[in-house]
C-alpha positions in Angstrom: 84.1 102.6 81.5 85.8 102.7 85.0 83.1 102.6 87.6 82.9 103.1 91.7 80.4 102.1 93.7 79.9 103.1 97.8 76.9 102.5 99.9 76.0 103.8 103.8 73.2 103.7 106.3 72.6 107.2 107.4 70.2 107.5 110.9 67.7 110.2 108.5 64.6 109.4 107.3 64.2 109.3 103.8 62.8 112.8 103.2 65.2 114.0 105.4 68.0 112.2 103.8 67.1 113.5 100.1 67.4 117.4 101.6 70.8 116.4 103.1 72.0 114.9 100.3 70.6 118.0 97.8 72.3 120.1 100.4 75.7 118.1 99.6 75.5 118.1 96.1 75.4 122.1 96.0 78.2 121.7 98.8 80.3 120.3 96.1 79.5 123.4 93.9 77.4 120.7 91.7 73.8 121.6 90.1 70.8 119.0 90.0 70.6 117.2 86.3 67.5 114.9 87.3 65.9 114.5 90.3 62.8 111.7 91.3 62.1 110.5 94.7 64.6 108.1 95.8 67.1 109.5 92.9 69.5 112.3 92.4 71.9 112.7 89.3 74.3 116.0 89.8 75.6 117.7 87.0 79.3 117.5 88.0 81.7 120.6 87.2 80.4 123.7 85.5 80.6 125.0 82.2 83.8 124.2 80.3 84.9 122.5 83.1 82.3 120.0 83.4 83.6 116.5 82.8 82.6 113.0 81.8 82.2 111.3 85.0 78.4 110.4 85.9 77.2 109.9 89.7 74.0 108.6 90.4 72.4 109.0 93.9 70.2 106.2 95.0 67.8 106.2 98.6 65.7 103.9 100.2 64.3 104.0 103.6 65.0 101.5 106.5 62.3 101.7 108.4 61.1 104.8 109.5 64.5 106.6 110.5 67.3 105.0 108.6 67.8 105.3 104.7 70.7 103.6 102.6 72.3 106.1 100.3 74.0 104.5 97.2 76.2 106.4 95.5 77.0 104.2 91.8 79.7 106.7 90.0 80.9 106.1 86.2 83.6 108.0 84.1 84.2 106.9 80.3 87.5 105.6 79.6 89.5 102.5 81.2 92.9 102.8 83.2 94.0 104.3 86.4 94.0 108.0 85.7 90.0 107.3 85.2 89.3 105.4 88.5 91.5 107.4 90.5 89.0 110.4 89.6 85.7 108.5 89.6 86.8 107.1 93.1 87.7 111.4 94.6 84.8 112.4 93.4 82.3 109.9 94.6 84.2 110.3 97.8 84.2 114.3 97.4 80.5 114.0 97.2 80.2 111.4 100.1 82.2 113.5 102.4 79.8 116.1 101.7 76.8 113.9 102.4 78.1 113.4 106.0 78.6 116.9 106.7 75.5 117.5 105.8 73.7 114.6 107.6 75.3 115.1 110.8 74.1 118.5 110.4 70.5 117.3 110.3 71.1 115.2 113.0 72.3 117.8 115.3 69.4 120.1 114.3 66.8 117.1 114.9 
């Protein structure tokens, strides 16, 4: 299983943060597979074109306005074709996730 793992410091608090990052996922044309507080797992492609990879959201607040956002990403199989598309998509979605922060910043 190739795997990527990124992790950032957004200046959100954590409610906040979890709407931006909802907000991103749908951005990305991705649906919500589970969802708890502190965790978001998107349901990556649709339909038929939905593949393997996995990425799992992870937030935790920093004090009152900061929250680190983990993004852990997994695709089955070994080998560069594999890692090459777990690492865009991770970054597809994390690209996304600062659009949509520095959108709630400007708002706030």
């Amino acid at each position: 299983m190739s795997q990527y793992k990124d992790q950032f410091q957004v200046l959100l608090p954590l409610r906040e943060a979890e709407f931006a990052v909802k907000e991103a996922v749908a951005n990305c044309g991705w649906g919500v597979k589970e969802q708890v507080p502190g965790r978001i797992v998107p349901r990556i492609g649709v339909g038929l074109t939905r593949n393997p990879s996995k990425i799992e959201i992870g937030m935790s607040e920093n004090g009152e306005a900061e929250t680190t956002i983990t993004l852990h990403g997994k695709i089955t199989g070994m080998g560069p074709l594999q890692k090459r598309h777990i690492t865009a998509e991770v970054g597809k979605l994390r690209n996304a996730i600062d659009v949509a922060v520095y959108h709630a910043e400007s708002a706030g």
